[in-house]
C-alpha positions in Angstrom: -8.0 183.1 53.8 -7.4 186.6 52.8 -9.3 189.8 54.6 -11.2 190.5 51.8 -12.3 187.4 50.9 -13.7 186.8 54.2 -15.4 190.2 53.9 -16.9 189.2 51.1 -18.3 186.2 52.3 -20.0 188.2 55.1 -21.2 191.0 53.0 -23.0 188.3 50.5 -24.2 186.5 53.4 -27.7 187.3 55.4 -27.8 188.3 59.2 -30.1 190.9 60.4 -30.4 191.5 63.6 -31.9 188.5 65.4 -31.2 186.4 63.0 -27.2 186.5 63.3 -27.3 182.7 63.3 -26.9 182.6 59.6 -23.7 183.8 59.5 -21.8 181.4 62.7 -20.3 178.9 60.5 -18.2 181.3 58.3 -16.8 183.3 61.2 -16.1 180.4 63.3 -14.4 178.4 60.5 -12.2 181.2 60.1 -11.6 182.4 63.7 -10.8 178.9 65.0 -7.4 179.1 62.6 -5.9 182.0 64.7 -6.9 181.7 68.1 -6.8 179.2 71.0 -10.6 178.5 71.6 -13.8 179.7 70.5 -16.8 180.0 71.9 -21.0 180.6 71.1 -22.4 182.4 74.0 -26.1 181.8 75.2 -27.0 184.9 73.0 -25.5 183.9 69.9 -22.4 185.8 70.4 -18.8 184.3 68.6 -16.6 184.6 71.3 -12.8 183.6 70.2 -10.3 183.7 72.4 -5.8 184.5 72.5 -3.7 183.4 75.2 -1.3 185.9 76.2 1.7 185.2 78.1 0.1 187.0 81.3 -2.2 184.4 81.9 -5.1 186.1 82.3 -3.8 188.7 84.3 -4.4 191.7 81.7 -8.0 191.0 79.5 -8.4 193.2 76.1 -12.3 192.9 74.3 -12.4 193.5 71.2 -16.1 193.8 69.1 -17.7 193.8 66.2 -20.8 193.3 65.2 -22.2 190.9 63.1 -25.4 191.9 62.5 -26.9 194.2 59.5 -29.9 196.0 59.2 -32.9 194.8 57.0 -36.5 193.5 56.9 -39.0 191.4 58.2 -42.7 190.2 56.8 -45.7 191.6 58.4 -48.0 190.1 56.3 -48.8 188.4 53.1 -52.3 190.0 51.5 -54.7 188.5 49.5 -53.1 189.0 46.2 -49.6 187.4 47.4 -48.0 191.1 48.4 -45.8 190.8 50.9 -45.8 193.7 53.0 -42.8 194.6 55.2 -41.0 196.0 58.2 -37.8 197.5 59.0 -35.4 195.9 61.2 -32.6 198.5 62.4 -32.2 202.0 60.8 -33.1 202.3 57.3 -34.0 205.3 54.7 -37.1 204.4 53.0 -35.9 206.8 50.0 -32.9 204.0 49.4 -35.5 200.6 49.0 -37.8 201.3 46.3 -37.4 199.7 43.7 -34.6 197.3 45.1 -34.6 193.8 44.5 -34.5 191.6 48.1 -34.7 187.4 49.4 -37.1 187.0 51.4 -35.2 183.8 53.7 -38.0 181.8 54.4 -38.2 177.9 54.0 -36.5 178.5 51.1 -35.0 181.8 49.9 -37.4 183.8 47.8 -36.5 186.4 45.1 -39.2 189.6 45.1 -38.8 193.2 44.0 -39.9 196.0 46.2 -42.5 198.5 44.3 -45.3 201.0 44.6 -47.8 203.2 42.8 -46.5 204.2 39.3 -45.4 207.9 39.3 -48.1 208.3 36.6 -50.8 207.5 39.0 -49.9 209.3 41.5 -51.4 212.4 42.4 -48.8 215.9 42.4 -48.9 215.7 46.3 -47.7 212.1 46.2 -44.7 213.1 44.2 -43.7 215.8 46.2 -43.1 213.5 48.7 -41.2 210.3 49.6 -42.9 207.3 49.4 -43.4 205.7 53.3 -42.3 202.3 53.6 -46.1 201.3 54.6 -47.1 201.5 51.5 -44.3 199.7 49.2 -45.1 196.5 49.0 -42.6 193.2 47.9 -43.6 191.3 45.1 -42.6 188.0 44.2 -44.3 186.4 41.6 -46.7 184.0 43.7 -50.3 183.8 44.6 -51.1 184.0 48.2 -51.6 180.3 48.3 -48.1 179.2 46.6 -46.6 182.3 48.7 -47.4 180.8 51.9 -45.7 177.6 51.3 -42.6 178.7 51.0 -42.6 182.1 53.5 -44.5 183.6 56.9 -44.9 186.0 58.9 -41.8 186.9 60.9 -39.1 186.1 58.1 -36.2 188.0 57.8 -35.8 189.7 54.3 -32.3 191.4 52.6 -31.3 193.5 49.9 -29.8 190.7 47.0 -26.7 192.2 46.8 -23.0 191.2 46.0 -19.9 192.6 47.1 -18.1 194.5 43.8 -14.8 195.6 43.9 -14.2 199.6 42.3 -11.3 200.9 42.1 -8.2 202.0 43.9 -8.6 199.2 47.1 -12.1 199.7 47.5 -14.7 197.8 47.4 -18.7 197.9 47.8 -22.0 195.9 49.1 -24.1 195.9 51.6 -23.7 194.7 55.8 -20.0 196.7 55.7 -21.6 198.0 58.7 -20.1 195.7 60.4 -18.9 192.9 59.0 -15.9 195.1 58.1 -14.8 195.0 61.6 -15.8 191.1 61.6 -12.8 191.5 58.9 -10.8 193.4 61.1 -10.9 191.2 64.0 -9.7 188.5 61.9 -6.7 190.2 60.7 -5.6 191.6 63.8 -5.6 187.7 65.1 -3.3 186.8 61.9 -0.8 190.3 62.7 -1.0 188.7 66.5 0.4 185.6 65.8 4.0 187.6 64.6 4.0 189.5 68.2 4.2 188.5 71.5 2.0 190.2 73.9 1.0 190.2 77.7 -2.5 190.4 77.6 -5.5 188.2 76.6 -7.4 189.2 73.8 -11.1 188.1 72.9 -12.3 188.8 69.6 -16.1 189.1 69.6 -18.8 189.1 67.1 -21.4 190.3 68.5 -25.3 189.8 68.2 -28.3 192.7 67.8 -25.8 196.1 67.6 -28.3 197.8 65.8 -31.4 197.4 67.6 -30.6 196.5 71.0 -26.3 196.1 71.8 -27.1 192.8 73.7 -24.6 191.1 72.4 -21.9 193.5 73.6 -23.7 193.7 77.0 -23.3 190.3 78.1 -20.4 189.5 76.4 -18.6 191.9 78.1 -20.5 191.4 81.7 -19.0 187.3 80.9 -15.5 188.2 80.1 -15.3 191.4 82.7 -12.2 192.7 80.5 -10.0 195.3 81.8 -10.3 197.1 78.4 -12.9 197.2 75.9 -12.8 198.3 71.9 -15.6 198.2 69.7 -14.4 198.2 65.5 -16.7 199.8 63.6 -17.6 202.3 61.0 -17.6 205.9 60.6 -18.8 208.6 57.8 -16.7 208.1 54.8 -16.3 211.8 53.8 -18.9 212.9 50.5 -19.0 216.2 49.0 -21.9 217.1 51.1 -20.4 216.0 54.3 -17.8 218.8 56.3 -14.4 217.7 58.2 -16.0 217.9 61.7 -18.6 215.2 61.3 -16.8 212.9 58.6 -13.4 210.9 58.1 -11.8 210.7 55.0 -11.3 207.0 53.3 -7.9 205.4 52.6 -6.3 207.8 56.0 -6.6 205.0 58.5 -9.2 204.4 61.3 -11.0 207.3 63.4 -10.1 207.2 66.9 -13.3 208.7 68.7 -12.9 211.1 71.0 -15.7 211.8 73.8 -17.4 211.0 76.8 -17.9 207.1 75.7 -13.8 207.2 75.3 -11.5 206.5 78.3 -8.4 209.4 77.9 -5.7 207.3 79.4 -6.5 204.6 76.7 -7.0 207.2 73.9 -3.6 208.6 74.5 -2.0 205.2 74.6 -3.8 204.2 70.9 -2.6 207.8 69.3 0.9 206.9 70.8 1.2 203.5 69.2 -0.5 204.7 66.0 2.6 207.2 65.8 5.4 204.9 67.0 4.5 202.4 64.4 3.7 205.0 61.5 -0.2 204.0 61.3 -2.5 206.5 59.8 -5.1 207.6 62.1 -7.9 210.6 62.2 -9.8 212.1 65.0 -13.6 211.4 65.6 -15.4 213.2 68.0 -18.6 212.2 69.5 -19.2 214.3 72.3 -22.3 212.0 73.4 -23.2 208.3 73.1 -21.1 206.5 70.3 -24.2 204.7 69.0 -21.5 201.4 69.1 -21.1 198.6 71.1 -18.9 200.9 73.4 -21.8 202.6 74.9 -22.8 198.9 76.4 -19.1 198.1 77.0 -19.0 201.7 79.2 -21.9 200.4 81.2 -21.2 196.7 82.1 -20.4 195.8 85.7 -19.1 198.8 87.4 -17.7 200.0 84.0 -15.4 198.8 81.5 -12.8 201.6 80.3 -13.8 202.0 76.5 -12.5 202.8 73.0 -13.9 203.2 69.4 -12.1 203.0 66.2 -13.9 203.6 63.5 -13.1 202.1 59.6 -14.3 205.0 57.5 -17.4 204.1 55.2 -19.6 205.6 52.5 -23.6 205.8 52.0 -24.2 203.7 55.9 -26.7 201.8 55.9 -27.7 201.2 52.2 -26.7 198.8 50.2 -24.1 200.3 48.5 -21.5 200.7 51.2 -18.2 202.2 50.2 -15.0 200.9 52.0 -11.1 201.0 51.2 -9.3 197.9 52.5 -6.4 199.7 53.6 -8.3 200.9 56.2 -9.5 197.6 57.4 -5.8 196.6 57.7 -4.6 200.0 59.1 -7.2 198.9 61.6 -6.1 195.9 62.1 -2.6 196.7 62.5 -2.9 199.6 65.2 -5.1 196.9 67.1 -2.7 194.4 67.3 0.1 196.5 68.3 -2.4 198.5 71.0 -2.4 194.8 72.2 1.1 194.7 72.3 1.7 197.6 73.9 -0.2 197.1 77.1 2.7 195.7 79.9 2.8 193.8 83.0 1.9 195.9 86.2 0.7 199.0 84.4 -3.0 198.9 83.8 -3.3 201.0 87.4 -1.6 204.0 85.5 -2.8 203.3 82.3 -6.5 203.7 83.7 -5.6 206.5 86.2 -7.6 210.2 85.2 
C-alpha cells in the first residue's frame, strides 16, 4: 500500500479521542506487513514492533497519534436538535455551517446551523456565534432521532481527503494520522537498512485531550529513546518565521526544554549526512505532543519531536505536502540506523 493511500484511509476514517477503536483494523492490516509483531495495549494503543539485530539491547519509540478532534452529543431536544460538545481543541468560528455524521447505531448525516443573520440582533453579528447555541440538525423527529443515536455519540466533520496541487493534499484528522503515515513508511525504508536497535512504532490513543496513550505505552516498553511524529504550523501569510515552518522543506526538529540536546544533535547530523531537508522549531516550553508524556515516564525517557509541517490545524481543511511525510520518514529511519552498539552512554551524556 502506498503512504498516501493509507493517509487517506485514516483521514476519511472516524476516531476522536476515545473512540480510536474505529480506526484499529486499518492500521493494524497495514503495520502487520512490515514489522515482526503487533500488539493492542489495554488502552487501545497499536503497538508494532522491529527486531533489530541488538536484541533488545538498544529500544527506539516512535508515536503518533491516532486520534482527531471532534464532537460528542449532549442532548437531543424536543424538536429532534441535537445539541453538541467539543471533544479536543476546536474553533467554533470553523463549524457553522459544516456538514457532520453523527456515528451512532448507524451513521447519521446532519448539518450544523443557527439563527439566520437576518434575525439576529447587530450585537449578535458583531460577535462569533458560541458553540452552545449551534445546534445539529438531521432531518428527524425526536422520536425517529432516538432510534438510531444517544447521548454520548461521537460526531465528525463528513469530509474526504482531496488532493491540490504540487504533492499536497487536504482533509481533515492530518493531525495525526499524518504521522500514522509516517510511521508506516519509515517501517517500509527499514526493511532496506540494517540497524542495531529495536524500534516500536506506536499509534497512540487520547493525544489531544489527555496523552494516555503515550504515557503507558512508553512506561510498557521503557525505551531508551522516545520520538513523537507530528504536526507543526504550515507557514500562512499571516504567520512569521519564528512560530511557523514552511511546507514542502522537510520536518521541524523542535528545539526546547521537552528536547534532549545529545539526540537533537545526532538527528541534524544524520539529516545532513543523508541530504534530508530539515527546519528548526523551537518550543521553549511543553511541546503540547506526546513527548511531553514520553519526557515524564519512569524516571524519564530522553525525547524528540519532529514535526510534518501543516496548514489551517485543527479544521477540516488540513493542508499537508507528502514530501514531507516521506522526508519524515526517511530521516527516521536512518536516525534508527545511526544509533550503534555501546554508545547510548555518550549519546545521552549533557
Amino acid at each position: 500500500m502506498e503512504t498516501k493511500e493509507l493517509l487517506e484511509i485514516l483521514s476519511n476514517g472516524n476516531g476522536v479521542s476515545g473512540f480510536e477503536f474505529n480506526l484499529k483494523n486499518e492500521i493494524i492490516n497495514a503495520f502487520e506487513k512490515h514489522t515482526d509483531s503487533i500488539q493492542v495495549d489495554k488502552l487501545g494503543n497499536i503497538i508494532a514492533h522491529r527486531k533489530g539485530s541488538g536484541n533488545g539491547d538498544v529500544k527506539i519509540l516512535m508515536a503518533a497519534h491516532m486520534d482527531e478532534i471532534g464532537f460528542m452529543v449532549k442532548d437531543i431536544d424536543k424538536k429532534g436538535f441535537i445539541h453538541f460538545t467539543n471533544i479536543g481543541g476546536i474553533d467554533p468560528r470553523t463549524i457553522l455551517a459544516q456538514e457532520v455524521v453523527i456515528h451512532g447505531k448507524e451513521e447519521v448525516l446532519g448539518v450544523i446551523g443557527s439563527k439566520p443573520p437576518h434575525l439576529q440582533e447587530q450585537s449578535e453579528q458583531e460577535k462569533s456565534i458560541k458553540m452552545e447555541d449551534m445546534i445539529i440538525d438531521t432531518g428527524f423527529n425526536k422520536d425517529e432521532l432516538s432510534q438510531l443515536v444517544s447521548i454520548g455519540d461521537s460526531i465528525t466533520v463528513n469530509r474526504k481527503l482531496v488532493t491540490l496541487m504540487n504533492s499536497r493534499v487536504s482533509g481533515k484528522a492530518m493531525d495525526d494520522r499524518a504521522g500514522v503515515a509516517a510511521l508506516y513508511e519509515t517501517m517500509k525504508e527499514l526493511e532496506k537498512i540494517n540497524h542495531y536497535a529495536d524500534v516500536y512504532f506506536v499509534a497512540t490513543i487520547q493525544e489531544e485531550i489527555t496523552m494516555s496513550g503515550a504515557l503507558t505505552a512508553t512506561y510498557g516498553i521503557n525505551p531508551d529513546i522516545g520520538i513523537a511524529v507530528d504536526v507543526g504550523f504550515g507557514r500562512t501569510p499571516e504567520l512569521n518565521n519564528s512560530n511557523s515552518i514552511e511546507m514542502g522543506k522537510g520536518p521541524g526538529v523542535t528545539l526546547g526544554g521537552n528536547i534532549h540536546p545529545g539526540l537533537r544533535k545526532r538527528l541534524v547530523t544524520v539529516a545532513n549526512d543523508y541530504n534530508i531537508p530539515i527546519q528548526t522549531d523551537v518550543r521553549p516550553g511543553p511541546t503540547g505532543t506526546d513527548a511531553r508524556a514520553m519526557q515524564i515516564t519512569r524516571e524519564g525517557i530522553p525525547a524528540l519531536v519532529l514535526s510534518i509541517p501543516l496548514r489551517y490545524m485543527h479544521t477540516s481543511v488540513e493542508v499537508l505536502d507528502l514530501k514531507d511525510v516521506s522526508q519524515t520518514a526517511k530521516l527516521l529511519a536512518f536516525f534508527s540506523a545511526s544509533i550503534k552498539e555501546d554508545e547510548m552512554e555518550g549519546l545521552l551524556c549533557f
